[in-house]
PDB file with SEQRES, HELIX, SHEET and CRYST1 records, atoms N, CA, C and O in Angstrom:
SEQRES   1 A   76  UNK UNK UNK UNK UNK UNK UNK UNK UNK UNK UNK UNK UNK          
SEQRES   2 A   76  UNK UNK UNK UNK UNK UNK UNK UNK UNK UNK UNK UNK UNK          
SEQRES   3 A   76  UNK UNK UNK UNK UNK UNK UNK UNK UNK UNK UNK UNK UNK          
SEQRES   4 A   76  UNK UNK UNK UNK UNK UNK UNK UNK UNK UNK UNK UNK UNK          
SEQRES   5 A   76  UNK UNK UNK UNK UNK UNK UNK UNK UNK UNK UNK UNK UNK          
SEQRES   6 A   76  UNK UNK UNK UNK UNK UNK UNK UNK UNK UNK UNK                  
HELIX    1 AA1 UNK A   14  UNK A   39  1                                  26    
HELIX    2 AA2 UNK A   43  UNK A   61  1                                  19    
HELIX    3 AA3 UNK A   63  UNK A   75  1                                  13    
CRYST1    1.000    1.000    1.000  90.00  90.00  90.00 P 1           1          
ATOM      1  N   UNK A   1      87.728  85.030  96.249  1.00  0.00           N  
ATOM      2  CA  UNK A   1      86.825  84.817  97.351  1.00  0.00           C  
ATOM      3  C   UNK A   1      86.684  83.316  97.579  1.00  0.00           C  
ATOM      4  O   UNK A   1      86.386  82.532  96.678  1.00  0.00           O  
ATOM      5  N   UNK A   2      86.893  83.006  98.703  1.00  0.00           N  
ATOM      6  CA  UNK A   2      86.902  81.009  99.370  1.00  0.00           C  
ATOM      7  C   UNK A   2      84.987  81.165  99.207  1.00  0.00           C  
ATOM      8  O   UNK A   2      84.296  81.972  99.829  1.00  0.00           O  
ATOM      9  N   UNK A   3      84.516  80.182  98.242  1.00  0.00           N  
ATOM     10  CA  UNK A   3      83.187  79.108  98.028  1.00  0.00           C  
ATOM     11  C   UNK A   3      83.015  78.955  99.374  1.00  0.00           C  
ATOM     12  O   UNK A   3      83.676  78.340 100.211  1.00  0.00           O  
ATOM     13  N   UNK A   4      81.793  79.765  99.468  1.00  0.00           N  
ATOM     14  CA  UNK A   4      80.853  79.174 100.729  1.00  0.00           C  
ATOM     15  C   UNK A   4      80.804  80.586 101.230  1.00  0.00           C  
ATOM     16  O   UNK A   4      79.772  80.833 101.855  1.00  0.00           O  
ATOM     17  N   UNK A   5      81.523  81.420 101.134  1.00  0.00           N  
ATOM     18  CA  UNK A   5      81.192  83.167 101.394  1.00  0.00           C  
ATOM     19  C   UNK A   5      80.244  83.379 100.647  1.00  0.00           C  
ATOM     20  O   UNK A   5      79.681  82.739  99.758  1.00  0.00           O  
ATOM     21  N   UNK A   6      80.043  84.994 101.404  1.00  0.00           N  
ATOM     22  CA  UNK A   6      79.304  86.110 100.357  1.00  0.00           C  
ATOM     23  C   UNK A   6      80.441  87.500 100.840  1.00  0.00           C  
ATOM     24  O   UNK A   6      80.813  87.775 101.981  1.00  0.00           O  
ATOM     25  N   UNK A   7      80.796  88.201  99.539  1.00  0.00           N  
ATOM     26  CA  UNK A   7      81.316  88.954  99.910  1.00  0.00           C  
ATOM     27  C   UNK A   7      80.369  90.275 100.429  1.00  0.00           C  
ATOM     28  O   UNK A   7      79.414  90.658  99.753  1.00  0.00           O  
ATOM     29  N   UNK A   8      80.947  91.247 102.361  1.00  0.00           N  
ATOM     30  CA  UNK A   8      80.255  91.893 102.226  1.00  0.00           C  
ATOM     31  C   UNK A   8      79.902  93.056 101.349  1.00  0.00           C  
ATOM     32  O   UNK A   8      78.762  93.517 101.410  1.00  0.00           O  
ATOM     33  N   UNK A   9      80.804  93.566 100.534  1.00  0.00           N  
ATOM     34  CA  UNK A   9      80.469  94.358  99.217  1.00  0.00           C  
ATOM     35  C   UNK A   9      79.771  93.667  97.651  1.00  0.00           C  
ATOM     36  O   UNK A   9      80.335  93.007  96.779  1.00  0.00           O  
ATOM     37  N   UNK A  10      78.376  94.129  97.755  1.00  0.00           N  
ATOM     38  CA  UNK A  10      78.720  93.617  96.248  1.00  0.00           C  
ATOM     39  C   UNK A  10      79.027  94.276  95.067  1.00  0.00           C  
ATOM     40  O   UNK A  10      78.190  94.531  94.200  1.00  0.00           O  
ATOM     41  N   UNK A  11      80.633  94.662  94.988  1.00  0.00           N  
ATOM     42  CA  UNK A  11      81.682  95.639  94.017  1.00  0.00           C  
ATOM     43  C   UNK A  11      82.079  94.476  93.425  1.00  0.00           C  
ATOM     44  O   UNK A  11      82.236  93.418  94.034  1.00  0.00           O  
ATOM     45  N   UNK A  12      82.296  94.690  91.896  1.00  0.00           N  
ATOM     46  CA  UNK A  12      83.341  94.131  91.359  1.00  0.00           C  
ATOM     47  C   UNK A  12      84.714  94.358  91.186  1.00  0.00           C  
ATOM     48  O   UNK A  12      85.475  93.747  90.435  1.00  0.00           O  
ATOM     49  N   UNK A  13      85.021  95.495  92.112  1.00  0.00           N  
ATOM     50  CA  UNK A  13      86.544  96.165  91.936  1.00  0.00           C  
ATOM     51  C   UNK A  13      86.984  95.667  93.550  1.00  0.00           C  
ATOM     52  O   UNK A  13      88.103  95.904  94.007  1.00  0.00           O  
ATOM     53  N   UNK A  14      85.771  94.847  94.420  1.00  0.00           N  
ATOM     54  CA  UNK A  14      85.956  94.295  96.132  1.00  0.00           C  
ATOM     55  C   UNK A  14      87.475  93.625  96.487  1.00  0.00           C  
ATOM     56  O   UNK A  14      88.387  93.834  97.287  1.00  0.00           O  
ATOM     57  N   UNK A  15      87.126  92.572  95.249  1.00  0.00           N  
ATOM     58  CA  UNK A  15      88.530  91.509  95.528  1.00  0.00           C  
ATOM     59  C   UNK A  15      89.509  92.226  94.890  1.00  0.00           C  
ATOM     60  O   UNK A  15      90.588  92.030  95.450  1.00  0.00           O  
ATOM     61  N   UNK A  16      89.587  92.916  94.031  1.00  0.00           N  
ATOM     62  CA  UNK A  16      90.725  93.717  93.555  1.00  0.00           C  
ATOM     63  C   UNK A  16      91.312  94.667  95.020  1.00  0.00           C  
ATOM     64  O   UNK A  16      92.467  94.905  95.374  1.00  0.00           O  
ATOM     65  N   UNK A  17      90.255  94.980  95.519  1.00  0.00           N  
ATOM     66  CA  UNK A  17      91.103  96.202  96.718  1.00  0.00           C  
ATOM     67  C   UNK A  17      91.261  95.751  97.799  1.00  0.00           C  
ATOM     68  O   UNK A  17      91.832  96.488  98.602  1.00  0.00           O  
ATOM     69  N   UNK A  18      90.866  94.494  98.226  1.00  0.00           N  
ATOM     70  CA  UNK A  18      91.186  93.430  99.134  1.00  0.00           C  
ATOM     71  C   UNK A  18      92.870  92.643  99.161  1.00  0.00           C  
ATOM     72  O   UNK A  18      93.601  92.217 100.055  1.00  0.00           O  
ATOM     73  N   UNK A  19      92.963  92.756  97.534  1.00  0.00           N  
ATOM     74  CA  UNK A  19      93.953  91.587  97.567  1.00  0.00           C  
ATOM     75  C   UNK A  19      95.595  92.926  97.614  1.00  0.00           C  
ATOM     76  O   UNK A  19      96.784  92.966  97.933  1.00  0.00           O  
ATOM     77  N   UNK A  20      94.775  93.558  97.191  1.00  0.00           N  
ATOM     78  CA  UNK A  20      95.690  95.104  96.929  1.00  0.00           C  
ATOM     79  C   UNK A  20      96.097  95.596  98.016  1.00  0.00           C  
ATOM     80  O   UNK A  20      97.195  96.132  97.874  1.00  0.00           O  
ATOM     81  N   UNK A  21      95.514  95.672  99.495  1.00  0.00           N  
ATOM     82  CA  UNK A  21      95.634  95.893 100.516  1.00  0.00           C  
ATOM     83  C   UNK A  21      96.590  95.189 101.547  1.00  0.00           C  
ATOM     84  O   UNK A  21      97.378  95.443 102.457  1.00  0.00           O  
ATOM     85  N   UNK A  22      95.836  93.778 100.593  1.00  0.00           N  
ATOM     86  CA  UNK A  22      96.935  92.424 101.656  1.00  0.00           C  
ATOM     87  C   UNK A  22      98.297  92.159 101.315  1.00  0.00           C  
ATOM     88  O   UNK A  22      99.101  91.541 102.013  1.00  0.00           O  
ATOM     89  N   UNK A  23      98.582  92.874  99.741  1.00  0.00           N  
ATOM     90  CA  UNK A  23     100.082  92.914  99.249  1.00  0.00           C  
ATOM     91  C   UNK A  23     100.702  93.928  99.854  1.00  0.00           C  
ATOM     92  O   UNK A  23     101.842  93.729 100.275  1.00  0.00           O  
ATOM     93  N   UNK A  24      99.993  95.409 100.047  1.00  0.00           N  
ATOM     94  CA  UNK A  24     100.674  96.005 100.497  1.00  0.00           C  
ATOM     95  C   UNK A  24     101.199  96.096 102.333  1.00  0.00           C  
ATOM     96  O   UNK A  24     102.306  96.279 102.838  1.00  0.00           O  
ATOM     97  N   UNK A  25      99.691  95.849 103.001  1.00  0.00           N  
ATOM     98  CA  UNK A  25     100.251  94.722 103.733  1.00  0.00           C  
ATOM     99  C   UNK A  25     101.745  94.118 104.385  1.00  0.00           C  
ATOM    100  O   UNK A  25     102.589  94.288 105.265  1.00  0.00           O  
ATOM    101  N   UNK A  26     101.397  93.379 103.351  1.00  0.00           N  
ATOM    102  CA  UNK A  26     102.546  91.748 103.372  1.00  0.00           C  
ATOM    103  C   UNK A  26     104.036  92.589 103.205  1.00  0.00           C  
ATOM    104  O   UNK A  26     105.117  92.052 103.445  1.00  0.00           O  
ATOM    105  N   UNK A  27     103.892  93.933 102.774  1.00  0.00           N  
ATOM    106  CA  UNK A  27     105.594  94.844 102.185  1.00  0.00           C  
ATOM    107  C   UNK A  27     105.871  94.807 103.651  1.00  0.00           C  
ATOM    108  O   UNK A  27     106.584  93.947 104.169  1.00  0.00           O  
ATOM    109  N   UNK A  28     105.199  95.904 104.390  1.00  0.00           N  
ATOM    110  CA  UNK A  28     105.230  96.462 105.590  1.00  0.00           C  
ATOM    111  C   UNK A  28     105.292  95.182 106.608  1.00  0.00           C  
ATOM    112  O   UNK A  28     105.780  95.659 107.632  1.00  0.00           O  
ATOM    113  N   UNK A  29     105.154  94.429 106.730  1.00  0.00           N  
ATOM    114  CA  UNK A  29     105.108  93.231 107.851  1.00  0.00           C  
ATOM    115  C   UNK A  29     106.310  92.449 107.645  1.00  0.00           C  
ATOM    116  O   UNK A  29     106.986  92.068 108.600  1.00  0.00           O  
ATOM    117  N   UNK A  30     106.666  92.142 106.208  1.00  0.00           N  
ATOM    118  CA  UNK A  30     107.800  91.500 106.182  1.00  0.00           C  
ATOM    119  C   UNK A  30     109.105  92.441 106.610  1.00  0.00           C  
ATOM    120  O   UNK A  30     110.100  91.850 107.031  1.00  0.00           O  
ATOM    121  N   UNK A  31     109.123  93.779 106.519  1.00  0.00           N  
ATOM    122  CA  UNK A  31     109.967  94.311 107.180  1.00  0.00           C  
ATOM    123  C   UNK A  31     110.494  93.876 109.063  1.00  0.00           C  
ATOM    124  O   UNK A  31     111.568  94.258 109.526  1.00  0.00           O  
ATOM    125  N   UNK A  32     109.751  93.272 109.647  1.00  0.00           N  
ATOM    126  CA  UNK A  32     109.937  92.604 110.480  1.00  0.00           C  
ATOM    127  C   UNK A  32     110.568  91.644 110.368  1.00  0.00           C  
ATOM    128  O   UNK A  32     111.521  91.281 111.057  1.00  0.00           O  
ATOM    129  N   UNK A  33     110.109  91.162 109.515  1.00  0.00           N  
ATOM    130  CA  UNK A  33     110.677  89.259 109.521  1.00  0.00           C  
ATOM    131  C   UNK A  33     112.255  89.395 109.110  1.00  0.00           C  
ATOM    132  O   UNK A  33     113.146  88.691 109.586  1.00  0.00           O  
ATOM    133  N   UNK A  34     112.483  90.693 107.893  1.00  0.00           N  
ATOM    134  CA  UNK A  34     113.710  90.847 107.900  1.00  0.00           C  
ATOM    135  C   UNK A  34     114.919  91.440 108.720  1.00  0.00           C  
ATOM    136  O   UNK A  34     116.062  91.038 108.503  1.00  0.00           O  
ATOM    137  N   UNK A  35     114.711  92.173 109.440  1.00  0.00           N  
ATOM    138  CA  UNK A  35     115.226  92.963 110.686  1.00  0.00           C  
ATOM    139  C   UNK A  35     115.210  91.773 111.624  1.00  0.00           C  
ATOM    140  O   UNK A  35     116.061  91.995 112.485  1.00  0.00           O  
ATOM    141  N   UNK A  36     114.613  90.599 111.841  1.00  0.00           N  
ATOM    142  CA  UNK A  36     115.065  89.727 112.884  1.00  0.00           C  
ATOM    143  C   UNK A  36     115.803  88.866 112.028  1.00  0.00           C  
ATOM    144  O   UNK A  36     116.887  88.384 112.356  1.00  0.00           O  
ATOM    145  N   UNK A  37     115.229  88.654 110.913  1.00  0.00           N  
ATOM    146  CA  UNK A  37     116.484  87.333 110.783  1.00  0.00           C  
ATOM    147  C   UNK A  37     117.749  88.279 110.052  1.00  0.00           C  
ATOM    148  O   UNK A  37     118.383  87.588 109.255  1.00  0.00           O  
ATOM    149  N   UNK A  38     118.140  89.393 110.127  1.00  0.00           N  
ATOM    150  CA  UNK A  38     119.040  90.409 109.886  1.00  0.00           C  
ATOM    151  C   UNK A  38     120.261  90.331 111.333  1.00  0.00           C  
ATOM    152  O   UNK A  38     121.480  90.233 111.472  1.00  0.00           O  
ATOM    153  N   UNK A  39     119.097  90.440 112.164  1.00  0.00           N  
ATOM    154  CA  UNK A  39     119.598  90.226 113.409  1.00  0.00           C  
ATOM    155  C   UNK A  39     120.301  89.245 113.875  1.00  0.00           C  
ATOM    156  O   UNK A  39     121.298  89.334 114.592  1.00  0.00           O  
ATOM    157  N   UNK A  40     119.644  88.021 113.359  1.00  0.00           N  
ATOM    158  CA  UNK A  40     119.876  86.660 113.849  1.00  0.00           C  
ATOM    159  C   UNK A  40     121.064  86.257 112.978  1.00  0.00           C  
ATOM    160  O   UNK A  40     121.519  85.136 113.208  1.00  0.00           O  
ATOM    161  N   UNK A  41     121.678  87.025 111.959  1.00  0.00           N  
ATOM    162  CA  UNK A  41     122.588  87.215 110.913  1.00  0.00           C  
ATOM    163  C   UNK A  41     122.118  85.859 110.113  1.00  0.00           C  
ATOM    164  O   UNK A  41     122.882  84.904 109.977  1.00  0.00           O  
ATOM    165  N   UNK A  42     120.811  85.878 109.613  1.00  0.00           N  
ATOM    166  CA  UNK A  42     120.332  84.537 108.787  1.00  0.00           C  
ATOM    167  C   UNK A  42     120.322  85.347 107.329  1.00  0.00           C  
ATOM    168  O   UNK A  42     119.343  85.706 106.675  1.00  0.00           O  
ATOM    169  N   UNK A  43     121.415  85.474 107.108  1.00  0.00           N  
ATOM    170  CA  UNK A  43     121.415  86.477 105.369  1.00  0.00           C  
ATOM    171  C   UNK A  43     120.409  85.476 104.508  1.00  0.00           C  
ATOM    172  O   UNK A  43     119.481  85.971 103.869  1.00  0.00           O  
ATOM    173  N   UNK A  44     120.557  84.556 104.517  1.00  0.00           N  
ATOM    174  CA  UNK A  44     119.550  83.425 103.299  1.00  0.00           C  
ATOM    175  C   UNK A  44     118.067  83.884 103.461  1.00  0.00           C  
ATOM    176  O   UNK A  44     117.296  84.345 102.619  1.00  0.00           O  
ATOM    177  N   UNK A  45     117.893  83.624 104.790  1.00  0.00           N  
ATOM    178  CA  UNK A  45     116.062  83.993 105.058  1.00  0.00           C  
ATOM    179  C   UNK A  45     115.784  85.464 105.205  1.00  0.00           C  
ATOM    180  O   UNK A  45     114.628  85.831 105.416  1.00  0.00           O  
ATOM    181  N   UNK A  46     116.971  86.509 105.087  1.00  0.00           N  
ATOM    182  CA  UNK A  46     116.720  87.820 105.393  1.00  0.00           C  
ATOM    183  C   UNK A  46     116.369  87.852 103.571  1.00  0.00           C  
ATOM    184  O   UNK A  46     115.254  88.095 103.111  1.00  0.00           O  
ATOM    185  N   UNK A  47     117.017  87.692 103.136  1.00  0.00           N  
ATOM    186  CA  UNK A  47     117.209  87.628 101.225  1.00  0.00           C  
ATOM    187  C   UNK A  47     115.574  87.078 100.796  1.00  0.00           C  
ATOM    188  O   UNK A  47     114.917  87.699  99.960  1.00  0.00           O  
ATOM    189  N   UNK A  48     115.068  85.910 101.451  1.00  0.00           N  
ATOM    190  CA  UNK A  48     114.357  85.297 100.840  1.00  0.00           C  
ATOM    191  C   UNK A  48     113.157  85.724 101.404  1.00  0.00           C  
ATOM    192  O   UNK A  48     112.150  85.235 100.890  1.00  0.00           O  
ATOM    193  N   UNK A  49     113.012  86.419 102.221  1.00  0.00           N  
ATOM    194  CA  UNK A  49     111.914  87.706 102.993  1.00  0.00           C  
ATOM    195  C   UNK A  49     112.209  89.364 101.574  1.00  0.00           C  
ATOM    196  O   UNK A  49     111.219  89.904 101.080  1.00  0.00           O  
ATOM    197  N   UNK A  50     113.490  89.780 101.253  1.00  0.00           N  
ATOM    198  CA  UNK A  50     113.263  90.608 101.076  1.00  0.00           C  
ATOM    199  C   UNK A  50     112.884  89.882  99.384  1.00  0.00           C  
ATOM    200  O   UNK A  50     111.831  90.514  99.298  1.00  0.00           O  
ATOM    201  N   UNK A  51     112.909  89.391  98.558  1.00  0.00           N  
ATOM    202  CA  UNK A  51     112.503  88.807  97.593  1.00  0.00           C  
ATOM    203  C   UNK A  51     110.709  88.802  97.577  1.00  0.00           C  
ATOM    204  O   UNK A  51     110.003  89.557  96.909  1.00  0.00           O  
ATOM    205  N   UNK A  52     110.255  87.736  98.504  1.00  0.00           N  
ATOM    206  CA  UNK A  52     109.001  87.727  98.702  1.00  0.00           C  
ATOM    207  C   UNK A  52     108.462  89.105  99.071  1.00  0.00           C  
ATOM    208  O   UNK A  52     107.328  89.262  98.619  1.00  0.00           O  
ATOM    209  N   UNK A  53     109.092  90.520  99.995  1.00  0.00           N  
ATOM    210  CA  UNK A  53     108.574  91.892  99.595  1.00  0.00           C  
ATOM    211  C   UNK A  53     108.795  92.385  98.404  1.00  0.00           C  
ATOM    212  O   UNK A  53     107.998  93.270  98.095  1.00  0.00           O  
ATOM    213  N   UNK A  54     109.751  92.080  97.469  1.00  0.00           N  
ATOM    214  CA  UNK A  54     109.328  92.861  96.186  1.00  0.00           C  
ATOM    215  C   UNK A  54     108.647  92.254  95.594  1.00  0.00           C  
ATOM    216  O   UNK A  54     108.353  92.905  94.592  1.00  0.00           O  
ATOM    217  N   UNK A  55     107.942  90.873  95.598  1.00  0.00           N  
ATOM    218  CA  UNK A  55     106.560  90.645  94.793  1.00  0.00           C  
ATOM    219  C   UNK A  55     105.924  91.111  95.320  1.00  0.00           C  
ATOM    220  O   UNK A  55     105.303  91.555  94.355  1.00  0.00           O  
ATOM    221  N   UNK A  56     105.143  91.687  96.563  1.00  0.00           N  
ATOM    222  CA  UNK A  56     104.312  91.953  96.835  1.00  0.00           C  
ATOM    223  C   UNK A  56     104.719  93.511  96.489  1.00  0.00           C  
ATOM    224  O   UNK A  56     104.119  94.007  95.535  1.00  0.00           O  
ATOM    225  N   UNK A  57     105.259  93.968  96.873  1.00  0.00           N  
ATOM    226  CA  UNK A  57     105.208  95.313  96.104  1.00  0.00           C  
ATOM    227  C   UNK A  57     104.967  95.558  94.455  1.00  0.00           C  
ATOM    228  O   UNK A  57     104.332  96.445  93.884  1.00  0.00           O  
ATOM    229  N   UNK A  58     105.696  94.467  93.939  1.00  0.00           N  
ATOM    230  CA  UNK A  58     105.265  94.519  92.719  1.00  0.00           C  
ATOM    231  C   UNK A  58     103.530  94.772  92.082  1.00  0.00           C  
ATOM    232  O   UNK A  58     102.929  95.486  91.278  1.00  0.00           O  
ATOM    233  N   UNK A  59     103.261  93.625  93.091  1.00  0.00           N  
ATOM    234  CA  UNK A  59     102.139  93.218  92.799  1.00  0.00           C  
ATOM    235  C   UNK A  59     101.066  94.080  93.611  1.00  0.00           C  
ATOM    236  O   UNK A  59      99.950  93.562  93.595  1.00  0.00           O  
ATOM    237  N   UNK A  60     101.133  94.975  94.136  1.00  0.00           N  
ATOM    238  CA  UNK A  60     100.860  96.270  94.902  1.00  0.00           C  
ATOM    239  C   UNK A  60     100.802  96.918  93.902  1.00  0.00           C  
ATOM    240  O   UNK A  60      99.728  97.384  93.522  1.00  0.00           O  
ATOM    241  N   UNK A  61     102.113  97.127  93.140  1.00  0.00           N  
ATOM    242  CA  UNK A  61     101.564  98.518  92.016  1.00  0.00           C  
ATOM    243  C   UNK A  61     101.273  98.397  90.939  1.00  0.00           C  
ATOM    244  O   UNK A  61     101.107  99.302  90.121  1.00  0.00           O  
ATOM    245  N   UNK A  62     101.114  96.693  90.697  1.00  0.00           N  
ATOM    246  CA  UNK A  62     100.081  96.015  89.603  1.00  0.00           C  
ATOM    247  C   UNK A  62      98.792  96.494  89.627  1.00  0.00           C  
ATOM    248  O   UNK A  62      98.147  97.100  88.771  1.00  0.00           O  
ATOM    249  N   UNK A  63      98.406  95.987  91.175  1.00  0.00           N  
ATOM    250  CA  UNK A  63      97.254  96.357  91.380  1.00  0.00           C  
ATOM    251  C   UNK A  63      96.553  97.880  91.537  1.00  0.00           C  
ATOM    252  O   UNK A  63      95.428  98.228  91.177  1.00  0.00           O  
ATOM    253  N   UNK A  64      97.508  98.596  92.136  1.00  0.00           N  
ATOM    254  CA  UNK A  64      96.922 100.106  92.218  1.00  0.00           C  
ATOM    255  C   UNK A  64      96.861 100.736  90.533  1.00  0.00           C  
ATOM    256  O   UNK A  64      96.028 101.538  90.112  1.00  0.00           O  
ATOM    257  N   UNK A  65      97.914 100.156  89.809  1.00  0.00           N  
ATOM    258  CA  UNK A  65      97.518 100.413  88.230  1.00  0.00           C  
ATOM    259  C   UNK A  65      96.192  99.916  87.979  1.00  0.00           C  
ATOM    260  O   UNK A  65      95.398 100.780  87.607  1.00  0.00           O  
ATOM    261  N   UNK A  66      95.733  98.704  88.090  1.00  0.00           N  
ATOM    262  CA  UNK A  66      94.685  98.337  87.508  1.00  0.00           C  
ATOM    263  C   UNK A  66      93.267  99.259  87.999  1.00  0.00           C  
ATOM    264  O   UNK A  66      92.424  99.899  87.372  1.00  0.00           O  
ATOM    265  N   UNK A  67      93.511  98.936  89.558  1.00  0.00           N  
ATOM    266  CA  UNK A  67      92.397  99.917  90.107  1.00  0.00           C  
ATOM    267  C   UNK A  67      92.092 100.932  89.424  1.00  0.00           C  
ATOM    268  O   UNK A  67      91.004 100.982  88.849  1.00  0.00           O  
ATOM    269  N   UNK A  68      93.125 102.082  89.346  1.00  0.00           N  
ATOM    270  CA  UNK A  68      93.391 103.467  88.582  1.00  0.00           C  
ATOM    271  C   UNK A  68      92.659 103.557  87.498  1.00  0.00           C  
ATOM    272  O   UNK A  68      91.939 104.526  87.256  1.00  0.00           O  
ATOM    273  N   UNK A  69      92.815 102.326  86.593  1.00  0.00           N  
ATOM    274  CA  UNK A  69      92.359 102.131  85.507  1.00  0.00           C  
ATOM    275  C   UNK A  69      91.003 101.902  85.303  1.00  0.00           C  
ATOM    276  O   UNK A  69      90.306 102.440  84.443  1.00  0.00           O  
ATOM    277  N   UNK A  70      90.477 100.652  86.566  1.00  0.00           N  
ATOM    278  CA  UNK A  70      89.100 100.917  86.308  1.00  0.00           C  
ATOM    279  C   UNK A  70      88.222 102.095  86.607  1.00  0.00           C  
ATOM    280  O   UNK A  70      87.163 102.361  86.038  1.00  0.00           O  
ATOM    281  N   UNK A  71      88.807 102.776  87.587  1.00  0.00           N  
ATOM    282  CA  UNK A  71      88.028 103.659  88.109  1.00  0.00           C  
ATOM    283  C   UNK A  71      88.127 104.779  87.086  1.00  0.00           C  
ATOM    284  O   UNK A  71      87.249 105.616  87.300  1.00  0.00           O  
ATOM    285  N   UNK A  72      88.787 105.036  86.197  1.00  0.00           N  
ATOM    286  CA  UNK A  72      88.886 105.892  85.410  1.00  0.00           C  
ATOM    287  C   UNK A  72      87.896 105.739  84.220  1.00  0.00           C  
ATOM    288  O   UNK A  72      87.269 106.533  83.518  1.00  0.00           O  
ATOM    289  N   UNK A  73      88.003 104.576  84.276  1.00  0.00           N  
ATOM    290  CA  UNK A  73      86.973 104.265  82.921  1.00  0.00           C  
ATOM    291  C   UNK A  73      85.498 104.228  83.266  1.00  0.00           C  
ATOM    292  O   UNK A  73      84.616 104.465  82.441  1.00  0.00           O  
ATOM    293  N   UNK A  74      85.370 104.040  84.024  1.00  0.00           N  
ATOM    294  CA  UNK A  74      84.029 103.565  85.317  1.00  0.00           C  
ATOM    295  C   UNK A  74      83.622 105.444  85.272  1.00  0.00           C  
ATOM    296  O   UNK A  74      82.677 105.964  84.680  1.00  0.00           O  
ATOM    297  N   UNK A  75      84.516 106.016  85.965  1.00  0.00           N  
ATOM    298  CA  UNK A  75      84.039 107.748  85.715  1.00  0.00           C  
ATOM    299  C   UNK A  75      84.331 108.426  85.063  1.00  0.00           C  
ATOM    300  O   UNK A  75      84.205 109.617  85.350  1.00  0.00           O  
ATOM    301  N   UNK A  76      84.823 108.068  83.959  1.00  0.00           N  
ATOM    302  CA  UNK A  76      84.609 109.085  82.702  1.00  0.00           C  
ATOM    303  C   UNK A  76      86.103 109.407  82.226  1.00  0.00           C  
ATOM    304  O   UNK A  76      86.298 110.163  81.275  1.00  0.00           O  
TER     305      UNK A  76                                                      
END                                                                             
């Protein structure tokens, strides 16, 4: 969370499903960026788009693990 907010939830699992959202997100959107520069036959920046989607996917099912996890422990 950027100093000088308030988040409107006050969850401690907020920024976890925020940031979880914006990775998964970022999978689905960069599919664009790659299909044009696919297009534009820019193999380097199509590569370096699909790179930057598997961290975020990665980091997508980092996060839906962790979630999983708290919420499991959180309800029993």
């Amino acid at each position: 969370m950027v100093r000088g907010t308030t988040s409107p939830v006050k969850d401690k699992n907020y920024d976890l499903i925020h940031a979880l959202q914006m990775s998964l997100q970022h999978v689905w959107q960069l599919e664009t960026y790659i299909a044009d520069a696919d297009a534009q036959g820019d193999t380097e920046l199509a590569n370096w788009f699909r790179a930057m989607q598997d961290n975020n996917r990665k980091a997508g099912d980092q996060g839906k693990q962790m979630l999983m996890a708290r919420m499991q422990r959180e309800n029993g």
